[in-house]
C-alpha atoms as an extended CHARMM CRD file, in Angstrom:
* protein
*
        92  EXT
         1         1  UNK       CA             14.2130000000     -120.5340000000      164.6310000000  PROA      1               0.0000000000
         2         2  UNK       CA             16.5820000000     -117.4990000000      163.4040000000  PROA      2               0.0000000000
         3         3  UNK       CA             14.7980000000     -114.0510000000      164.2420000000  PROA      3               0.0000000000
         4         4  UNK       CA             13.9810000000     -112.1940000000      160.8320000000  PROA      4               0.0000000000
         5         5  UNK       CA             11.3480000000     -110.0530000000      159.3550000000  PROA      5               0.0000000000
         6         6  UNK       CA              7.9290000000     -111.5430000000      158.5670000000  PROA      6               0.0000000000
         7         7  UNK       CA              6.1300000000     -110.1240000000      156.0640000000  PROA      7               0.0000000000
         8         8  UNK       CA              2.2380000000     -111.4690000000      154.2650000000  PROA      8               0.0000000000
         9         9  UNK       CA              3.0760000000     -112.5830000000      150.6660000000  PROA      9               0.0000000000
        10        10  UNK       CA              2.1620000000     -109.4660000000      148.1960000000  PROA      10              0.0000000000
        11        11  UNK       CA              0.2290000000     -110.0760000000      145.2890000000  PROA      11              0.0000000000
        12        12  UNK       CA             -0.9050000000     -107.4580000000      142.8550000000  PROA      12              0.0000000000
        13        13  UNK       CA             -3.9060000000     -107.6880000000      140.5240000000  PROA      13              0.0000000000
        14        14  UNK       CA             -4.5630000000     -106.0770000000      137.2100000000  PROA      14              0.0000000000
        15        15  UNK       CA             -8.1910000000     -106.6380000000      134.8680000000  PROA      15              0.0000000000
        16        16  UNK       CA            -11.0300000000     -104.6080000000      133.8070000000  PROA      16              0.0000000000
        17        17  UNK       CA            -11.4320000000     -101.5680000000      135.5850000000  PROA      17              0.0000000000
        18        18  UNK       CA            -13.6690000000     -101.3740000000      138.7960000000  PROA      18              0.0000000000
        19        19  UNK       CA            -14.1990000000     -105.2080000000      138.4250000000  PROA      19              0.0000000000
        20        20  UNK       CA            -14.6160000000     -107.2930000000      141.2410000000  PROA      20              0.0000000000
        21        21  UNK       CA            -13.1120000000     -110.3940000000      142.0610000000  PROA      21              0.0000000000
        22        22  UNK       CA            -12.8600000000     -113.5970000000      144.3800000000  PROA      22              0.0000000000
        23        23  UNK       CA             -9.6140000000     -114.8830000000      145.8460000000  PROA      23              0.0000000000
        24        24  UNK       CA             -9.0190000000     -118.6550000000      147.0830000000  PROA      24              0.0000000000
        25        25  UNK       CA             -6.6270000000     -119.7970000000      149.3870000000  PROA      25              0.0000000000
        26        26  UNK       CA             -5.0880000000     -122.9460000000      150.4220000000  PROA      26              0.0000000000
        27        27  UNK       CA             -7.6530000000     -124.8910000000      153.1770000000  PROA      27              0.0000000000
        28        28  UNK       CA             -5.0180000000     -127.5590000000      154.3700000000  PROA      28              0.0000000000
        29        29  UNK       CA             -1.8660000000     -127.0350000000      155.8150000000  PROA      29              0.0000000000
        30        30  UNK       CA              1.5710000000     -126.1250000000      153.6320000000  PROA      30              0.0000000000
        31        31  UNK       CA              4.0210000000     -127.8870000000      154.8460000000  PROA      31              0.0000000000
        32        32  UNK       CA              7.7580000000     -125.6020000000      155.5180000000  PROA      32              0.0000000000
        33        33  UNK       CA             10.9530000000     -128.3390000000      155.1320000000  PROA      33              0.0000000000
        34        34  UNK       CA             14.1970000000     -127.0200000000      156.6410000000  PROA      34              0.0000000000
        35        35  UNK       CA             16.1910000000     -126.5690000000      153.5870000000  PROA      35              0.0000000000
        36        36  UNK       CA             19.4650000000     -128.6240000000      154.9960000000  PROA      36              0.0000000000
        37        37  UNK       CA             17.1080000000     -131.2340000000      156.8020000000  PROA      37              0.0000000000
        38        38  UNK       CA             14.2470000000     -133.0540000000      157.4160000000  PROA      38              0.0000000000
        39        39  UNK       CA             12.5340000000     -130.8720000000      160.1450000000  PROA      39              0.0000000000
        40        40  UNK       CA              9.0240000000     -129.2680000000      159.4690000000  PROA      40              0.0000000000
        41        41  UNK       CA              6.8180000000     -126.7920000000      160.0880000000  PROA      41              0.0000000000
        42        42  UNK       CA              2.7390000000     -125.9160000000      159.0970000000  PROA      42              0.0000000000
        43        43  UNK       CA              1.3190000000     -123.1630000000      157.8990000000  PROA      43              0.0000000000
        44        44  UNK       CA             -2.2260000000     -123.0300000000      158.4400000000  PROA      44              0.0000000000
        45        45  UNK       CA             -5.2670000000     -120.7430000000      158.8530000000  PROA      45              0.0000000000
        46        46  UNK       CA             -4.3410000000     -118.3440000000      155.5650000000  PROA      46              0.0000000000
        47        47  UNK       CA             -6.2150000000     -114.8160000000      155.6310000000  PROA      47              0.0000000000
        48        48  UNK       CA             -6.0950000000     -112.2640000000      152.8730000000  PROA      48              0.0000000000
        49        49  UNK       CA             -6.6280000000     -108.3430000000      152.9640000000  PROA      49              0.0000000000
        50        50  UNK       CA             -9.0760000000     -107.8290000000      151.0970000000  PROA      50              0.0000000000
        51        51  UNK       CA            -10.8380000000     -110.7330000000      152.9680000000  PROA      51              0.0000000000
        52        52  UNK       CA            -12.3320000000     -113.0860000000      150.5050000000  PROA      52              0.0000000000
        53        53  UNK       CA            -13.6130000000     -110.2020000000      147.9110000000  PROA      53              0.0000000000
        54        54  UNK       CA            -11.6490000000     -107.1720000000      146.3840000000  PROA      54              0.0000000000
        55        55  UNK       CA            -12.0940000000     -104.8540000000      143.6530000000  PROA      55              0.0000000000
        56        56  UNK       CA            -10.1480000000     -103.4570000000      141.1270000000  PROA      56              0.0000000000
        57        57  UNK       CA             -9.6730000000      -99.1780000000      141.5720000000  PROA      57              0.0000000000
        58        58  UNK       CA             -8.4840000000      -98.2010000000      138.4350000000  PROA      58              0.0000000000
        59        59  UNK       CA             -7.5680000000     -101.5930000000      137.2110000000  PROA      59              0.0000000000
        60        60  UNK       CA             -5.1220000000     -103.0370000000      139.6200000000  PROA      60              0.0000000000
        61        61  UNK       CA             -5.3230000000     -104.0520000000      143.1780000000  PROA      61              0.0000000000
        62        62  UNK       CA             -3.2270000000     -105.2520000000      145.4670000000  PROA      62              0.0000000000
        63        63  UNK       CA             -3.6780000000     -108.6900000000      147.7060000000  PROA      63              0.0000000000
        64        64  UNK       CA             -1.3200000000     -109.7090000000      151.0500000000  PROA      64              0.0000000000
        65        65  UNK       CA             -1.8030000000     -112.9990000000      152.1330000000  PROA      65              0.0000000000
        66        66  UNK       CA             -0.8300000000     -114.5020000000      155.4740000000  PROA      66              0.0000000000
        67        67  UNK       CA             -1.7640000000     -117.6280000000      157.7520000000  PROA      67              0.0000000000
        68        68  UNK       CA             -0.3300000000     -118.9430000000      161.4690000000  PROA      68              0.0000000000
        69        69  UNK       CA              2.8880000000     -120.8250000000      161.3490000000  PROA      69              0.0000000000
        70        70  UNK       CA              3.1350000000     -123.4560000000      163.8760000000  PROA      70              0.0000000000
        71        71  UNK       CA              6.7880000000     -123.2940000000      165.3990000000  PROA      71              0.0000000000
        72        72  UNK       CA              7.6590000000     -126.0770000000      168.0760000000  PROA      72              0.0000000000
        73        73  UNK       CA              9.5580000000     -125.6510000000      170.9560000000  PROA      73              0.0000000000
        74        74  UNK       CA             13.2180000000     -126.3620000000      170.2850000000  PROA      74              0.0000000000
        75        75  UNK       CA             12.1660000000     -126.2870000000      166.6300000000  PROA      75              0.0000000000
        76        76  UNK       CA             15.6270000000     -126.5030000000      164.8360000000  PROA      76              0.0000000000
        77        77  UNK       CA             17.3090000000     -122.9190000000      163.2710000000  PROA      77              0.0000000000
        78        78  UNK       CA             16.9980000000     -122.6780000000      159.5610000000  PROA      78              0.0000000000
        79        79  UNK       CA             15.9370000000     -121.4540000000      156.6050000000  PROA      79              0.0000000000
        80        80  UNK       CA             12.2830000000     -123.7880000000      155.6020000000  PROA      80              0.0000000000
        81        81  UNK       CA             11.0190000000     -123.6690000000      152.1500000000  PROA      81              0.0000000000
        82        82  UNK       CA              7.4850000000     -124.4260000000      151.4760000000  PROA      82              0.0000000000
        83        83  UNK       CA              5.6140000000     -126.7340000000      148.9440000000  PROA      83              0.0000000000
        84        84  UNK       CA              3.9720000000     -125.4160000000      146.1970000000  PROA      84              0.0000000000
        85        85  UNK       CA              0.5230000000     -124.1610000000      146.9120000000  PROA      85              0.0000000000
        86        86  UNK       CA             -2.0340000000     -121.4190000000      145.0950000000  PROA      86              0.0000000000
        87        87  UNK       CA             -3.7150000000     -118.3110000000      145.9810000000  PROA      87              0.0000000000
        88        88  UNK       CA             -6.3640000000     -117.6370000000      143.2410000000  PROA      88              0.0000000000
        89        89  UNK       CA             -7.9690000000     -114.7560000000      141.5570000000  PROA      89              0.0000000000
        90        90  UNK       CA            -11.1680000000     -115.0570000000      139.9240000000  PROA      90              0.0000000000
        91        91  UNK       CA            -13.5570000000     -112.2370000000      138.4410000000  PROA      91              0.0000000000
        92        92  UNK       CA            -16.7170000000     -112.1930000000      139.9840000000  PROA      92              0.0000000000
């Protein structure tokens, strides 16, 4: 797999001030597809900072989300693209 930065996906939240709120993430796999092939990847295990619960300071908050990518041995160079999933926000 090419070497490159990894970053968590950054979210940020805005709503009623000093609100709390809930955040969902995917509990199966996302699948990553090579872009010019057929070869895969999974990422599983997602995490969030805040973990599971947040609250809004001042009316905005800001989420990263993450989870373990499963790379194989001689998995194939490329650039994978994921399917679709969600990462939801809910006020408490």
């Amino acid at each position: 797999v090419t070497a490159g930065t990894v970053t968590a996906a950054h979210y940020t939240v805005t709503g009623s001030l000093v609100s709390t709120f809930a955040i969902t993430l995917p509990s199966t796999a996302v699948t990553l597809t090579r872009a010019s092939g057929s070869e895969t990847m999974a990422a599983t295990s997602f995490t969030s900072t805040p973990s599971g619960t947040g609250v809004l300071v001042a009316g905005t908050a800001d989420i990263y989300v993450g989870s373990t990518l499963a790379v194989a041995a001689g998995q194939v160079a490329g650039t994978y693209v994921s399917s679709p999933f969600s990462v939801t926000v809910n006020y408490n």
